[in-house]
C-alpha positions as CSV (number, residue, x, y, z in Angstrom):
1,X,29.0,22.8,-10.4
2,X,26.6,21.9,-12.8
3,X,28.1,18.1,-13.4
4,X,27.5,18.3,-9.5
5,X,23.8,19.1,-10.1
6,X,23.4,16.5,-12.7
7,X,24.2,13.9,-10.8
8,X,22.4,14.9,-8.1
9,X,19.6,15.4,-10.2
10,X,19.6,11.7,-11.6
11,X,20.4,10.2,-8.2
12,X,17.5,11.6,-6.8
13,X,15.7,10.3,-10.3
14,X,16.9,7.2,-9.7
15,X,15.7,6.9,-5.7
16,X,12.0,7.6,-6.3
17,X,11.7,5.3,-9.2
18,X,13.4,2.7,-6.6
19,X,10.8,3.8,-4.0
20,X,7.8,3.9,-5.7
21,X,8.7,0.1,-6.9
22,X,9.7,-1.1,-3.4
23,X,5.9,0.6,-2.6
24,X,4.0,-1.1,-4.7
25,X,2.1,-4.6,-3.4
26,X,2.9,-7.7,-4.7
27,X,1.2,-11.3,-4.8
28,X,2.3,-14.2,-2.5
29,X,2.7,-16.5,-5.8
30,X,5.8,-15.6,-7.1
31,X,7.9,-17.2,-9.9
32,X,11.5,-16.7,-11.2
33,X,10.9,-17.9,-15.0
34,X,15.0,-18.5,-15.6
35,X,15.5,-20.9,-12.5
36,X,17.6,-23.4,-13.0
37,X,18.6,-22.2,-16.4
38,X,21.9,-20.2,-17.2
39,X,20.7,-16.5,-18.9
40,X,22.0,-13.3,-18.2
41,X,20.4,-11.3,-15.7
42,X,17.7,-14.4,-15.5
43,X,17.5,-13.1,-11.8
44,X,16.0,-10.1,-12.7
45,X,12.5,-11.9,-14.5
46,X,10.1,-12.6,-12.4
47,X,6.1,-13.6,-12.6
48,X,3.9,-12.4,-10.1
49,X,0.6,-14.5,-10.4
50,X,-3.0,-12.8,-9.6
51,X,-5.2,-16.0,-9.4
52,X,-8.9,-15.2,-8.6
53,X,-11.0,-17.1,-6.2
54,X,-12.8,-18.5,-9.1
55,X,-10.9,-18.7,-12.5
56,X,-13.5,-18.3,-15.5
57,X,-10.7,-20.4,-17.4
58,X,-8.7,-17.3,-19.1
59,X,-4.8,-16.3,-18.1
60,X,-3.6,-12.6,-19.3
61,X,0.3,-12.0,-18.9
62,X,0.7,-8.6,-18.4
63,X,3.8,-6.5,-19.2
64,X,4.2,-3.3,-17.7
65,X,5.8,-0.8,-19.7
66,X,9.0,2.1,-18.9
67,X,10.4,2.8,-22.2
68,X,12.5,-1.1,-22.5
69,X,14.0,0.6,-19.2
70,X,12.1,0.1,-16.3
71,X,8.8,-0.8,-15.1
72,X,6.1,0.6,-14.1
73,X,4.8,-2.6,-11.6
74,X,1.8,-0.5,-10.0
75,X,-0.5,1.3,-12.4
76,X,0.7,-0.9,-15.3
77,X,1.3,-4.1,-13.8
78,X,0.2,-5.3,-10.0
79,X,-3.0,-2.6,-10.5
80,X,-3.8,-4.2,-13.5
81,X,-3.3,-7.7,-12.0
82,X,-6.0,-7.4,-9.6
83,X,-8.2,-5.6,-11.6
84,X,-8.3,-9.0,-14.1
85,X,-7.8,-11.4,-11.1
86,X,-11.1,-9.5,-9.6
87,X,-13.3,-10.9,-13.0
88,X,-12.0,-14.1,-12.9
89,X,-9.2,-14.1,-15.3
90,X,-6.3,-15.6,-13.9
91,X,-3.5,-12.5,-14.2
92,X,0.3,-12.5,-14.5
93,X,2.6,-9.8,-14.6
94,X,5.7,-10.4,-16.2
95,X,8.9,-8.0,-14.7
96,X,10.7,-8.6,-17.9
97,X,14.2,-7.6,-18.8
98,X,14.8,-3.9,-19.5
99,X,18.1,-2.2,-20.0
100,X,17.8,-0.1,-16.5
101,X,17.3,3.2,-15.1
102,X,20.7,4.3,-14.7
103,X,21.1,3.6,-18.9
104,X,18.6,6.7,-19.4
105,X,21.8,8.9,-18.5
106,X,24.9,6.8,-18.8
107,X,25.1,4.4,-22.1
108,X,26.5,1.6,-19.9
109,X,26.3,-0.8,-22.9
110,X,28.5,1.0,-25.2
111,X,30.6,-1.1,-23.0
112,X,28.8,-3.7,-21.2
113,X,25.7,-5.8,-23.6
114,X,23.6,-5.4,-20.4
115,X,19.9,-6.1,-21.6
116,X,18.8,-5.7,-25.2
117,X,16.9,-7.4,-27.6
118,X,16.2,-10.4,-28.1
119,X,16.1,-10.7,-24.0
120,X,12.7,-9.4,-23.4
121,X,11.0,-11.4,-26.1
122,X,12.9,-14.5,-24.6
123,X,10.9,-14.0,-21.2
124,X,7.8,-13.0,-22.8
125,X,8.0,-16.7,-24.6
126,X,9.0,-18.0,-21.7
127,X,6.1,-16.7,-19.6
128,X,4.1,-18.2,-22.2
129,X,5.8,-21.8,-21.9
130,X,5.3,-21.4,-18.5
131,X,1.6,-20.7,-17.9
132,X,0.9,-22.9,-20.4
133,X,3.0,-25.8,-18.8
134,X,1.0,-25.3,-15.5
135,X,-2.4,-24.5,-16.6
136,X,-4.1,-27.2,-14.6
137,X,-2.5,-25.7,-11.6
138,X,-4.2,-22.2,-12.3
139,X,-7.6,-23.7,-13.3
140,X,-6.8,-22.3,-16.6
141,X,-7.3,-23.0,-20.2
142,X,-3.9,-23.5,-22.5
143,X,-6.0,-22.3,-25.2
144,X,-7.2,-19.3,-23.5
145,X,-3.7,-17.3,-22.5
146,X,-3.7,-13.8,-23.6
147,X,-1.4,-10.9,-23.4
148,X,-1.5,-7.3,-22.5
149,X,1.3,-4.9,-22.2
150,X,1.4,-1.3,-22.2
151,X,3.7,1.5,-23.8
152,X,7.0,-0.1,-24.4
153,X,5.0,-3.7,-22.9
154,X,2.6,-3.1,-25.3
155,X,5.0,-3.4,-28.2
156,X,6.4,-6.6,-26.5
157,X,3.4,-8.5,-26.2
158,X,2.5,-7.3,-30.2
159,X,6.1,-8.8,-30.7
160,X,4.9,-12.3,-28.8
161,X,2.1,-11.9,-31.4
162,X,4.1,-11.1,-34.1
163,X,6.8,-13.0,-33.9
164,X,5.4,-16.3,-32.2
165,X,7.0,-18.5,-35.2
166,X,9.8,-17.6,-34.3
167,X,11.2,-20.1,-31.3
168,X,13.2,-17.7,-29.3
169,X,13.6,-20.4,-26.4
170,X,15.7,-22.5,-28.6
171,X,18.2,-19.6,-28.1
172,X,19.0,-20.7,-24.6
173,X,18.8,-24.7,-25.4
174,X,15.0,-24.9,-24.1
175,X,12.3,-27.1,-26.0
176,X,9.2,-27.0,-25.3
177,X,5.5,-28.4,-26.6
178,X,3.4,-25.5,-25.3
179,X,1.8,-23.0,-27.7
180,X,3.9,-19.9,-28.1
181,X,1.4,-17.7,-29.8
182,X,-1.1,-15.9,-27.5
183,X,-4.7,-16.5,-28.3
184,X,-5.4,-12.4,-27.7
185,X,-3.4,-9.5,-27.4
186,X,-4.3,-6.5,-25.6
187,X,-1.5,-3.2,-26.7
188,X,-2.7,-0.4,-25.0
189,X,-1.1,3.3,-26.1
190,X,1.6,0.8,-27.7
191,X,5.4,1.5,-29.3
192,X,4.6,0.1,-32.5
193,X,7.2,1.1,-34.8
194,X,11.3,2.2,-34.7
195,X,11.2,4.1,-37.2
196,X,11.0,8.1,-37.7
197,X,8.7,10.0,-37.4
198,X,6.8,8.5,-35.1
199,X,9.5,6.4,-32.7
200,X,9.3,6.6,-29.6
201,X,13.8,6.9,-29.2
202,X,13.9,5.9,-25.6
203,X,11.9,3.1,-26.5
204,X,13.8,2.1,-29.3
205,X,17.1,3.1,-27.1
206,X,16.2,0.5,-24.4
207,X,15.2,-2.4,-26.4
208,X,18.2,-2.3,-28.8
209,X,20.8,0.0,-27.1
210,X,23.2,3.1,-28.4
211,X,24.9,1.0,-30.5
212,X,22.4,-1.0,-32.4
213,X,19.5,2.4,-32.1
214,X,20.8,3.6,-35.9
215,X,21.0,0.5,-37.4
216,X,18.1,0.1,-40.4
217,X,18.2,-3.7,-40.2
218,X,17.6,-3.6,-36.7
219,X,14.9,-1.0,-37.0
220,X,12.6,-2.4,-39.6
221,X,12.7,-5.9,-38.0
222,X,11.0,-4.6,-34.8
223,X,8.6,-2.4,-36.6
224,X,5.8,-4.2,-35.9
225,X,3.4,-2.9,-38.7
226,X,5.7,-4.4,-41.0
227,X,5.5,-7.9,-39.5
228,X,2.0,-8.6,-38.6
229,X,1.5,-12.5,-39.9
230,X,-1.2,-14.1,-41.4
231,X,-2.0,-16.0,-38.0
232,X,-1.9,-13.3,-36.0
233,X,-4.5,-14.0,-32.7
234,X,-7.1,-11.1,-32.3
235,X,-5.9,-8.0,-31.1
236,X,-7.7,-5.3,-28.8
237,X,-5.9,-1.8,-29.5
238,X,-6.6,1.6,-27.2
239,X,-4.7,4.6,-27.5
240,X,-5.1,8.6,-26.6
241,X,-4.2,11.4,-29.6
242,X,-3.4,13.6,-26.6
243,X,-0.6,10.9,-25.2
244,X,2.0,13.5,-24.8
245,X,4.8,10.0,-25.1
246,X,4.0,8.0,-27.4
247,X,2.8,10.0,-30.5
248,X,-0.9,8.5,-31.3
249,X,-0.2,7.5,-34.6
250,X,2.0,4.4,-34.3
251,X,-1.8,3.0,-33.0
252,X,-2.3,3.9,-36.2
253,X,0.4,2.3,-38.3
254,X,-0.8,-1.2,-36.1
255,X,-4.4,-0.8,-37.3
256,X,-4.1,-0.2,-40.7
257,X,-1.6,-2.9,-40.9
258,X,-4.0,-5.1,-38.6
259,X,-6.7,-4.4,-41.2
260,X,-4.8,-5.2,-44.0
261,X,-3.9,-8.3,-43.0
262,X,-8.0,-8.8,-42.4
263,X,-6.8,-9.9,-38.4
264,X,-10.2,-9.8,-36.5
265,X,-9.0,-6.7,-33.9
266,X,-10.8,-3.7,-32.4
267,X,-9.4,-0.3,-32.1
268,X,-10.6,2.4,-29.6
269,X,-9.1,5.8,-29.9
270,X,-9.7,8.2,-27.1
271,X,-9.3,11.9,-27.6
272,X,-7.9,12.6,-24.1
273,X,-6.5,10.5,-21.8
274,X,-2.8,10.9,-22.0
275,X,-0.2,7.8,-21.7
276,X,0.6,6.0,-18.8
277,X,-2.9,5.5,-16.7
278,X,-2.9,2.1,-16.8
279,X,-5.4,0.4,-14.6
280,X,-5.1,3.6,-12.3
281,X,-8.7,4.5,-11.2
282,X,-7.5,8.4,-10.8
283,X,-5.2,8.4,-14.0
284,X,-5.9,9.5,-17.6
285,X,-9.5,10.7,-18.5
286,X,-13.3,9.4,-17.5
287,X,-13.2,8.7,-21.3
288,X,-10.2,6.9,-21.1
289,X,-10.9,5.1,-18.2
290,X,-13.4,2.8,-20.0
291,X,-11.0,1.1,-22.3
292,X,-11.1,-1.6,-19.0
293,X,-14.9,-2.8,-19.7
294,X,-14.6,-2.0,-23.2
295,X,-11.6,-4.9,-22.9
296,X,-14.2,-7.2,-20.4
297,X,-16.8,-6.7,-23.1
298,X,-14.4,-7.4,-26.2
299,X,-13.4,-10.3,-24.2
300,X,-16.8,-11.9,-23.6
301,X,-17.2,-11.5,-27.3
302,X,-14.2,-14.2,-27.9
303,X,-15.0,-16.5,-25.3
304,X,-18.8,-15.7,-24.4
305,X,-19.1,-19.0,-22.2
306,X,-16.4,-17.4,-19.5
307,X,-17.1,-14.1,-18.6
């Protein structure tokens, strides 16, 4: 009876994570970033671009965050999309690989590799490539392409930061010219680090799976406070101390190591607000809230021609 109930219970899980994505709007431009080029599960990447009526010149890719399991497209992603697109920043929300929903109850890749790192840093620098290759297309600036990602996105668009030496491409035979470093970063209530005691587990669970989740090698190279470079591109950081997923302090662990390093960033740090608002208008607190114009107004300051 009660294996009956748990299935039950994680079917019905499973369905209104599955309807809430079907419900959420999408943009007519559409692009799948592994076309043409043999990657596992390349179907699954998609860009959805938010392009504003007129583009001030900047591009943000957005990743939506859901633990390295899912995504939350609406109040993380498409939300967020036309919030940017509606100040003239040419948007993009990257549907990244993540290791799926039904891997929060069954450990599918015990068996199968399904979706693990180095996958989703493989499409975040190939979102990169992309925009970059068709910035005249967007009325966009190749110098000017930012990322923001939140939760679990926010800790992949700190990797893109972090990690942007690093020609993860090359791993599926792709060359490119284009700039993989983003000129900004935006982690908002990020994953920062894998290690205790401030992990976030299903974080860490998703991006490297069961069998890779206890291995300290694995752990301290995608602890991001330990790899912030001496080129790393300006960083806007927000976070709640009441986010009741993501324990406050691996915002922490980034800044300090962000200051360290002497990286030009600016960290907000809301007292209430929780984790997951997004660019949800009824989400989080009226505090919270203002991280977006905080974010327009940090913004202007790097490029004060644009905005």
């Amino acid at each position: 009876m009660k294996a009956r109930l748990a299935i039950f219970g994680f079917v019905f899980f499973f369905l209104v994570f599955q309807a809430s994505a079907s419900s959420a709007s999408r943009p007519a431009d559409t692009v799948a970033l592994w076309e043409g080029v043999k990657m596992p599960h390349g179907k699954d990447v998609q860009l959805y671009a938010f392009r504003p009526e007129k583009p001030n010149g900047i591009s943000v890719i957005v990743c939506p965050g859901g633990s390295y399991h899912w995504h939350d497209q609406e109040d993380e992603g498409f939300k967020v999309g036309e919030w940017l697109s509606a100040n003239g920043i040419t948007a993009f929300v990257l549907i990244y690989r993540a290791a799926g929903k039904v891997e929060v109850a069954m450990p599918l890749r015990l068996v199968f590799r399904g979706k693990r790192h180095p996958d989703m840093i493989m499409d975040a620098q190939r979102a990169l490539q992309y925009v970059g290759e068709h910035a005249a297309r967007y009325g966009i600036d190749p110098d000017k392409i930012g990322m923001m990602g939140f939760s679990a996105g926010g800790h992949l668009v700190m990797s893109a930061a972090c990690f942007s030496a690093t020609d993860f491409l090359a791993l599926a035979g792709i060359e490119t010219d284009v700039n993989l470093r983003p000129a900004f970063v935006a982690p908002v209530y990020p994953v920062v680090t894998m290690n205790p005691p401030y992990v976030h587990k299903r974080s860490r669970r998703g991006l490297l799976g069961n069998d890779r989740a206890g291995n300290q090698a694995m752990r301290d190279s995608l602890s991001l406070e330990k790899h912030i470079p001496d080129n790393c591109p300006p960083v806007f950081l927000v976070n709640c101390v009441d986010d009741p997923i993501v324990q406050y302090q691996n915002s922490i662990l980034l800044d300090r190591a962000l200051t360290e390093k002497g990286v030009p960033h600016r960290y907000i740090q809301y007292q209430k607000g929780g984790h997951g608002f997004g660019a949800n208008d009824e989400k989080g607190s009226p505090e919270s809230r203002a991280w977006k114009s905080e974010f327009l107004s940090w913004l202007d300051s790097l490029y004060p021609s644009c905005l």
